[in-house]
C-alpha positions as CSV (number, residue, x, y, z in Angstrom):
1,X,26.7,21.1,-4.1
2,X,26.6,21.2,-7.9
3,X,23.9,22.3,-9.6
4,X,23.0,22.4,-12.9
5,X,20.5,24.4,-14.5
6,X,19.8,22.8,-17.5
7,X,17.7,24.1,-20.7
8,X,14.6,22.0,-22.1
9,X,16.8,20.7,-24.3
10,X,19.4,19.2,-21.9
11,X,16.4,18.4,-19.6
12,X,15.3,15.9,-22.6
13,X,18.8,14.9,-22.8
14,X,19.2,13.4,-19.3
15,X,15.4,11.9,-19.4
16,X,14.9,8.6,-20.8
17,X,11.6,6.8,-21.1
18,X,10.9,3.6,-19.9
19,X,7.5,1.4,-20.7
20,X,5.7,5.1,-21.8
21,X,6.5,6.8,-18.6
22,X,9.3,9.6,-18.5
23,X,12.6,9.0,-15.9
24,X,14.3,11.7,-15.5
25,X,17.1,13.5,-13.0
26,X,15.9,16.9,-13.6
27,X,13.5,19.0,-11.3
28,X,10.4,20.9,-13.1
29,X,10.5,23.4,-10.0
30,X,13.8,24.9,-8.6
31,X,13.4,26.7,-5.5
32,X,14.3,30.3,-7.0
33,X,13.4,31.7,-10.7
34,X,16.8,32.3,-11.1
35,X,20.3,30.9,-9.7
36,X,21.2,33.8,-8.2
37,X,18.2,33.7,-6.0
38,X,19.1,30.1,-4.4
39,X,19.8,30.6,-0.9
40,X,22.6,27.9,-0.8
41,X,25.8,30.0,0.5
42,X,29.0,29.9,-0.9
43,X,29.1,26.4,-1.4
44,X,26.8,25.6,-4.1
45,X,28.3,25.4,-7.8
46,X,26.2,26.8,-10.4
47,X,26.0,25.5,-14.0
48,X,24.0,25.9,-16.9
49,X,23.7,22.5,-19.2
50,X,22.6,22.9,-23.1
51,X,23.0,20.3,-25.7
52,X,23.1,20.2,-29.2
53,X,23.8,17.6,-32.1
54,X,26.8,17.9,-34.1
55,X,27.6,15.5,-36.8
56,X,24.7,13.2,-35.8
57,X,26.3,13.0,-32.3
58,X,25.5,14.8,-28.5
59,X,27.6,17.3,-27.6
60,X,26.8,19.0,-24.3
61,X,28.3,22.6,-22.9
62,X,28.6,23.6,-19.5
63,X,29.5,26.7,-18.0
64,X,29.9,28.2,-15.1
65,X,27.8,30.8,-14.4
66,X,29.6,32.8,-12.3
67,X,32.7,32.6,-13.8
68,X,31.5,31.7,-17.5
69,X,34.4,29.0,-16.9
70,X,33.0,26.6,-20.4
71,X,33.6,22.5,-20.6
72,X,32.3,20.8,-23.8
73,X,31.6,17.3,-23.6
74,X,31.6,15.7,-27.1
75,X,29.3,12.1,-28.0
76,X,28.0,12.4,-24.6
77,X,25.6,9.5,-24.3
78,X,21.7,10.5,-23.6
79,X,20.5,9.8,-20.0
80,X,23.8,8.6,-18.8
81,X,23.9,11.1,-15.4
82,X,26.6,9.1,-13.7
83,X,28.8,8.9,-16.8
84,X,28.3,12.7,-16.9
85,X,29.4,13.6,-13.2
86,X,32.5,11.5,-13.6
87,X,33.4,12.8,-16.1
88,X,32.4,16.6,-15.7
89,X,34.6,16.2,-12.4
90,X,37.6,14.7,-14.0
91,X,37.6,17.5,-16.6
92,X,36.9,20.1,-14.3
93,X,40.0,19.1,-11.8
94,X,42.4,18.2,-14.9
95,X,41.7,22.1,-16.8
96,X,42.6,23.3,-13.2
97,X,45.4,21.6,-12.5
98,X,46.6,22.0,-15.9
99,X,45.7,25.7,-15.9
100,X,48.1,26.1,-12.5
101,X,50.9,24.1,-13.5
102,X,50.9,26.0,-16.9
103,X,51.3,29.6,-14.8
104,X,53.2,28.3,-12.0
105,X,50.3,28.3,-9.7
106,X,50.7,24.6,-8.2
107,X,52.6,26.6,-5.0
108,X,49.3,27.9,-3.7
109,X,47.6,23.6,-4.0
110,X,48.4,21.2,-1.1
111,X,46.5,18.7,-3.4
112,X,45.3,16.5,-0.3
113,X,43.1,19.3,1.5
114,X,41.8,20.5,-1.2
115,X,40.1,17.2,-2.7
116,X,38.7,16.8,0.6
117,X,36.9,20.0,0.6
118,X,36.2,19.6,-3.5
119,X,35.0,15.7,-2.2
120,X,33.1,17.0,0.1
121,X,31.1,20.3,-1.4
122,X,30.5,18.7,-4.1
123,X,29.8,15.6,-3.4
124,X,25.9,15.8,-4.2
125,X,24.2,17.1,-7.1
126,X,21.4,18.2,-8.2
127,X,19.7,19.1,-12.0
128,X,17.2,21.6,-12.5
129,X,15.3,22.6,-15.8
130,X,16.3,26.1,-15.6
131,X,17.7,28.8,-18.0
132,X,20.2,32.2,-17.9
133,X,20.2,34.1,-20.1
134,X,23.3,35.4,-19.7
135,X,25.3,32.4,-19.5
136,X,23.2,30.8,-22.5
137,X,24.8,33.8,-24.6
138,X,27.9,32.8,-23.9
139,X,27.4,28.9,-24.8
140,X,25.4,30.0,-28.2
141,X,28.6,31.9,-29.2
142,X,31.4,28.9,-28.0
143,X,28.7,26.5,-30.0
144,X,28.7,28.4,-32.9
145,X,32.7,28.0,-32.9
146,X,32.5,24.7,-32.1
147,X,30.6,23.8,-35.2
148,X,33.4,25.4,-37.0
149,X,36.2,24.1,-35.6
150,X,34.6,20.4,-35.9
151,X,33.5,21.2,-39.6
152,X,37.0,21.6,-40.8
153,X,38.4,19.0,-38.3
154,X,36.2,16.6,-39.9
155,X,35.3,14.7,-36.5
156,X,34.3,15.8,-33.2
157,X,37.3,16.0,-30.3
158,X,38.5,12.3,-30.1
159,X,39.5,11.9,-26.4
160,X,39.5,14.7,-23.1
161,X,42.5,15.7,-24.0
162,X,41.3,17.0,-27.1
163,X,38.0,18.8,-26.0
164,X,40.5,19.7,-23.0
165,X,42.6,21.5,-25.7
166,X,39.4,23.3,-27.1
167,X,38.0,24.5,-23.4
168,X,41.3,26.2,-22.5
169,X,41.0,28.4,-26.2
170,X,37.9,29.1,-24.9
171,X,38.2,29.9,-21.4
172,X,41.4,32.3,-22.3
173,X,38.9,34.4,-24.5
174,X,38.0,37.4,-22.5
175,X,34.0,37.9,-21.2
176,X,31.7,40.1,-19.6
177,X,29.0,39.3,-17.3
178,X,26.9,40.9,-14.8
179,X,29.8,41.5,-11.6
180,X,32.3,42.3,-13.5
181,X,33.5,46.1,-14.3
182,X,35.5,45.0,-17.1
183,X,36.2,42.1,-19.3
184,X,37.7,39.4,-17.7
185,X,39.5,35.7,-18.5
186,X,37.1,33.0,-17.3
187,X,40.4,30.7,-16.7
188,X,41.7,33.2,-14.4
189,X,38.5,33.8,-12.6
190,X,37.6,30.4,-12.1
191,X,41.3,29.6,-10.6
192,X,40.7,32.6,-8.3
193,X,37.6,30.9,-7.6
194,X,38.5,27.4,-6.8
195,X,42.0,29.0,-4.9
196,X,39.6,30.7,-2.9
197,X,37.3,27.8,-2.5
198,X,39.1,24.9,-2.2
199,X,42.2,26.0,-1.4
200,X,41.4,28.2,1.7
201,X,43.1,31.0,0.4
202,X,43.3,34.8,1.7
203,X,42.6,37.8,-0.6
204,X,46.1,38.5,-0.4
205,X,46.8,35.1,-1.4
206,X,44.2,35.2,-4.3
207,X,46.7,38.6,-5.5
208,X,49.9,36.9,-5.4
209,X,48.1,34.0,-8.0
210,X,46.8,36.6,-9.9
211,X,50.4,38.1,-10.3
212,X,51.9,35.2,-10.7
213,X,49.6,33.7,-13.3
214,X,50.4,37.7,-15.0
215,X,53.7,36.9,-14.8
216,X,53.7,33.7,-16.0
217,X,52.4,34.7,-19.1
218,X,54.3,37.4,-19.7
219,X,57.4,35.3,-19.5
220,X,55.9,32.9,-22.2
221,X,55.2,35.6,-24.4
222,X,58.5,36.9,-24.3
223,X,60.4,33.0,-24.7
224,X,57.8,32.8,-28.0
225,X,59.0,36.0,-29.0
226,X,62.7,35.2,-28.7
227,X,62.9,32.0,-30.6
228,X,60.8,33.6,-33.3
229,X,63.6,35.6,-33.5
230,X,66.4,32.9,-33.4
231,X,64.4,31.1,-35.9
């Protein structure tokens, strides 16, 4: 299931009001005080949603809360939940599969079983006016660059591909969050994460992605640093 725990100001966002009485997707009472406190299992996904307005326009950031994996979605049109889930999932799936094909990861996907367990876990949904603190730090700080990247860009991102471009900077800057010992990339937590998930993968299976996505790297910092040097 996805959740997502959404401040009061994304919980005004998705609520719309219709002959002077308020419609809205999201829940005034979630079952715990906090996410962490849901008794859901393994299968629940937990978000927090927070909007903001950036040049006159909607712009809504979503992070993972375990992970702190981040997904900005730019003139997002208020109260417009289906237009959301589409395209939160279509975003979500296209960073991830971009992310594996990128570091050689696509090995450890058999693409058919693993959107039929995606399909099916998250097939329902749920919203929840809800903060984190934690995660709401992080957002604060990717909004705050966000502003500044779309102040001397002049416009917000024009397509997914675009904001796509902006949630891998931000995903491959390194975080720390209660869980962690150290400071970690949410990009590679989140593939570990979905591997794990979706993918039905073994810890020993999780190490050899982790190594590979290390090596992966590696060898792209080394081809940038040789044709710097033929250049």
């Amino acid at each position: 299931m996805l959740i997502f725990n959404c401040t009061e100001a994304a919980s005004k966002f998705f609520s719309r009001v219709h002959k002077g009485k308020t419609i809205t997707p999201v829940e005034a009472q979630p079952p715990s005080p906090t996410p962490e406190e849901d008794e859901l299992g393994d299968s629940a996904e937990q978000w927090l949603v927070h909007v903001i307005t950036v040049q006159r326009k909607h712009v809504l950031f979503v992070i993972h809360i375990k992970t702190r994996y981040c997904m900005i979605f730019a003139d997002a049109k208020k109260a417009d939940v289906e237009g959301f889930i589409q395209r939160f999932r279509e975003r979500w799936i296209y960073g991830l599969i971009h992310h594996a094909a990128q570091h050689d990861i696509l090995q450890w996907v058999d693409d058919e079983p693993m959107m039929e367990r995606f399909q099916e876990s998250c097939r329902e949904y749920v919203f929840y006016k809800r903060r984190h603190r934690g995660a709401q730090k992080h957002i604060d700080d990717i909004a705050w660059i966000f502003q500044g990247f779309a102040a001397e860009w002049g416009t917000l991102p024009p397509d997914e591909f675009a904001a796509g471009r902006f949630d891998a900077q931000m995903n491959d800057t390194f975080r720390n969050s209660k869980g962690y010992k150290d400071y970690y990339a949410p990009d590679e937590e989140m593939m570990v994460h979905w591997l794990r998930q979706y993918c039905g993968l073994d810890e020993q299976g999780l190490q050899a992605a982790r190594d590979r996505r290390k090596d992966a790297r590696q060898e792209f910092r080394e081809l940038e640093r040789q044709l710097q040097q033929d250049g």
